[in-house]
N, C-alpha and C positions, 0 to 999 in steps of 0.2 A: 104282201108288199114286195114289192122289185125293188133290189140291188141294182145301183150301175156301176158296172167295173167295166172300168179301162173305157166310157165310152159305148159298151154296148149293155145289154140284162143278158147274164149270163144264167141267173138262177130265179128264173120265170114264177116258177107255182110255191111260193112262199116260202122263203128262204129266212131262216131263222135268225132274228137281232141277236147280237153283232154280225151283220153282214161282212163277209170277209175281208172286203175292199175297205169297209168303212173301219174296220179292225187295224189291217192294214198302214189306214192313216194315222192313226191316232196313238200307235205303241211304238213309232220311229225309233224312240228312246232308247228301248230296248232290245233293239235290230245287235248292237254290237256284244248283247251278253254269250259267249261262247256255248256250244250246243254240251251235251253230257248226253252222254249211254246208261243207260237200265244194270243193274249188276250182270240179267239174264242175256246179255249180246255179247256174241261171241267174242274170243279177240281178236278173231279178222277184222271187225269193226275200226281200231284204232286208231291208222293207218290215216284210213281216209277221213276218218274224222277232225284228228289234226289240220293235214289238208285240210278240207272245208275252213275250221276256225280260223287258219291263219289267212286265207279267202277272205273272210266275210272281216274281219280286223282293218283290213286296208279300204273294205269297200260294204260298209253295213246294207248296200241295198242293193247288194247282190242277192240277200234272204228274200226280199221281195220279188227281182224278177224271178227267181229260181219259183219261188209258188208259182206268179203269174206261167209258166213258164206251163208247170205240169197241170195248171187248171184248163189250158188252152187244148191239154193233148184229152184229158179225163171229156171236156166238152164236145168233144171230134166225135164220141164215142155213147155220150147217153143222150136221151131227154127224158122231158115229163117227171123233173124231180119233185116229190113229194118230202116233208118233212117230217119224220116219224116221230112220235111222240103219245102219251099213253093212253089219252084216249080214242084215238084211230088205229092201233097196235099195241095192245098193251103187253104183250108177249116181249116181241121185239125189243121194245120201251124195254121193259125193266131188264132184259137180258142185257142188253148195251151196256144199262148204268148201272150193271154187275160187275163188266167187264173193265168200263173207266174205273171204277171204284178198285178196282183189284192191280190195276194195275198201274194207273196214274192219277187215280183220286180228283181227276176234273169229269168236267160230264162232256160227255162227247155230242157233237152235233150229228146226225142220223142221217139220211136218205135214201128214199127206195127210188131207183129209175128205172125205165123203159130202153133199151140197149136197140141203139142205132144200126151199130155193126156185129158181127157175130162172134168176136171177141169180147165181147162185154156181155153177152146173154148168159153163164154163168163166170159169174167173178165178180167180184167186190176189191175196192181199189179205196183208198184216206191220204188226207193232207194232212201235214202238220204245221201249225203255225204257233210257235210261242207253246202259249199253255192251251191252245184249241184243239182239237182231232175233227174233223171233217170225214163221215167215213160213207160209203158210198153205196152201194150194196143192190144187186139186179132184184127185181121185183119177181125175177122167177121162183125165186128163193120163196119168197111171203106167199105166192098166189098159188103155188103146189105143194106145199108143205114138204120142200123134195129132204129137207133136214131136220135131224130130230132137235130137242133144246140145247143136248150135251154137244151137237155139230154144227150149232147157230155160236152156240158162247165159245168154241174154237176158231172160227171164223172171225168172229169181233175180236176176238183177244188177237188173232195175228194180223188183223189189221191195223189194229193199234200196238200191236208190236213195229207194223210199219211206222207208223209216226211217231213211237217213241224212241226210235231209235235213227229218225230223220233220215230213212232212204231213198222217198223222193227228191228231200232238200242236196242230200250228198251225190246223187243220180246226177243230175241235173247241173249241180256245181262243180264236179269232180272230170263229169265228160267219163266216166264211170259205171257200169251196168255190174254190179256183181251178184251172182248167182249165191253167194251164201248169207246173204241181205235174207233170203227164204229161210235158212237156219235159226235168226233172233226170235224173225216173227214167229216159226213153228212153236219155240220156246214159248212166247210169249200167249199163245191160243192152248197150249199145254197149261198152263198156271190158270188163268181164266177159267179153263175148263172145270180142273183139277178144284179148284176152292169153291168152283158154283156146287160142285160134288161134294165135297168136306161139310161147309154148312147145309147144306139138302139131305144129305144123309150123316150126321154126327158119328155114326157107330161104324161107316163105313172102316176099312184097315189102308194103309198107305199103298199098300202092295191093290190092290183094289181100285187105288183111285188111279194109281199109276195107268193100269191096264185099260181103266173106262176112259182115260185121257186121250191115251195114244189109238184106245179105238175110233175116236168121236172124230181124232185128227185124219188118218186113215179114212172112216166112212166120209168125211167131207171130201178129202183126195177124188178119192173114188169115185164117187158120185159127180163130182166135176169135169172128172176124165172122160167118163161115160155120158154124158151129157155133151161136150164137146164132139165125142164121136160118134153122136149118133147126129149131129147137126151135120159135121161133114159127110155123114152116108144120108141122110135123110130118114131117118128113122128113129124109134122113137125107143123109151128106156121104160122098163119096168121094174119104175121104185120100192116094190116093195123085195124085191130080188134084195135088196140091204136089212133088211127086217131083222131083228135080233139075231143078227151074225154076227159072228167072234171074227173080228178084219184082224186084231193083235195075233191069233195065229199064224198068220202069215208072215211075221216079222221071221220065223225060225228060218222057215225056207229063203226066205232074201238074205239072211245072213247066213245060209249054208255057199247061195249060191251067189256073193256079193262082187266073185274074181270074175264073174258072166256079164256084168253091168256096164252096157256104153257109154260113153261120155256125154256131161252135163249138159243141157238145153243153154241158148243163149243167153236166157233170162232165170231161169228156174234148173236146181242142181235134179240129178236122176230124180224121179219120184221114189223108188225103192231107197233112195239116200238118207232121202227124209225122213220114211220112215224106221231107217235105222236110227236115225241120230235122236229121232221121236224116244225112240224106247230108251235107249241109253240114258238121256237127259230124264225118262219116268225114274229109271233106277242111281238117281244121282242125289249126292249130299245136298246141293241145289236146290234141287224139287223139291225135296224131303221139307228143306228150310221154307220155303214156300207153301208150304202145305200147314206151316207150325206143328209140325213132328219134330222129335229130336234124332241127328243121326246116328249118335252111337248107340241108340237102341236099336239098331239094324245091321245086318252083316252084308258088308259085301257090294255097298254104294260105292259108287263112281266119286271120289272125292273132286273138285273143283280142278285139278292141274292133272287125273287121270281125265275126265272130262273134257278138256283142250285136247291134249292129245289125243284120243278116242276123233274128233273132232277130225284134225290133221290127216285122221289116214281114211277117211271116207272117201 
């Protein structure tokens, strides 16, 4: 069935009820309830968030164009969207609604597409709307298996770290691009990760999941970067070159050599940043709580306000 939004079909190949436009229309109501962050968003977060709310206070459909807004730009860049769902994916499928389950308890709407331009051939991009996730995901991913399950459920979890913590809506309303916008979501594909591990393996130790977390986060890095750069050389990437490789080893040397590190990307902080701040946040009272561990049976966590600061000096 075709959605029309705005006038044209923007979401051709079966676009799942509630169509978003027709959502849209019908939750107006709710356009003025002020937005809220995740406990795991940083406090660079609050700032703008403020901003936004007091925005959208004077002018509730301002939340609309801002969607409309970055649906227009997501469109520039994919087709041939499919709707994932379990019995045409059922991998996919239940990884997702591991991921909303974990982390906002709604079910997230899926999509695999076909990448127009070569920005969009690895990456995955979500809307957030109210209580919807819209999340968006290149079909390279599905059709080469180029991710393992633990670097699929890091991927969904910081996508939907993106929309829960509304950094398109704030992108967009703000006139706003901030690069530590990457630090919630990293968080947020860290927990996802980390609890698909906890329940998948019970007897697993915290110190364990931490590690498989921040690898799965890292092997998706990676594997994306490499992928990017072998599009800009034309050539091609040999995946299994990531095959049971320890990537958390590499955390030492980036923090030996973190005074060597050049300034952040316009959009995205260092990637060696990330995954500093990847591990610090595995070894934090934080994670720990997210994990349903207790922290003071552990030495030596990053409590909540060493963690901010840890933060600040990345």
């Amino acid at each position: 069935m075709n959605i029309c939004y705005n006038g044209k079909y923007w979401l051709k190949n079966g676009f799942m009820q509630p169509g978003l436009w027709e959502f849209i229309k019908t939750t107006k109501e709710k356009l003025a309830k002020p937005l809220e962050l995740p406990d795991y968003a940083t406090a660079a977060e609050e700032e703008r968030l403020e901003k936004t709310n007091a925005y959208f206070k004077k002018n509730i459909y301002a939340y609309h164009n801002a969607i409309h807004d970055h649906i227009d730009r997501i469109d520039e860049g994919v087709t041939k969207l499919r709707p994932v769902y379990h019995g045409n994916n059922p991998l996919l499928y239940d990884l997702a609604m591991f991921a909303a389950k974990t982390l906002c308890n709604a079910e997230p709407i899926v999509y695999l597409y076909t990448a127009k331009t070569m920005g969009y051939i690895y990456q995955a991009c979500a809307i957030d709307y109210l209580n919807k996730a819209y999340i968006y995901i290149s079909d390279v991913f599905a059709n080469n298996r180029i991710l393992s399950s633990e670097e699929m459920l890091y991927l969904l979890g910081h996508e939907l770290g993106h929309t829960q913590c509304h950094h398109s809506t704030l992108g967009i309303v703000t006139k706003e691009t901030s690069v530590k916008d990457e630090y919630s979501a990293d968080r947020a594909g860290l927990i996802a990760c980390g609890k698909w591990l906890h329940e998948k393996y019970p007897d697993m130790s915290f110190e364990e999941i931490g590690k498989r977390s921040v690898n799965a986060c890292v092997g998706t890095m990676e594997k994306i970067s490499k992928g990017n750069e072998a599009l800009r050389n034309n050539s091609s990437v040999d995946w299994h070159l990531f095959d049971n490789k320890d990537l958390f080893e590499q955390i030492d040397d980036i923090f030996r050599n973190s005074k060597l590190l050049g300034p952040d990307g316009c959009s995205h902080p260092h990637t060696a940043r990330r995954y500093m701040a990847a591990a610090i946040f595995a070894e934090s009272e934080m994670f720990c709580r997210y994990m349903n561990f207790e922290p003071t049976q552990y030495n030596n966590l990053y409590s909540d306000k060493q963690l901010e600061n840890a933060m600040y000096q990345l």
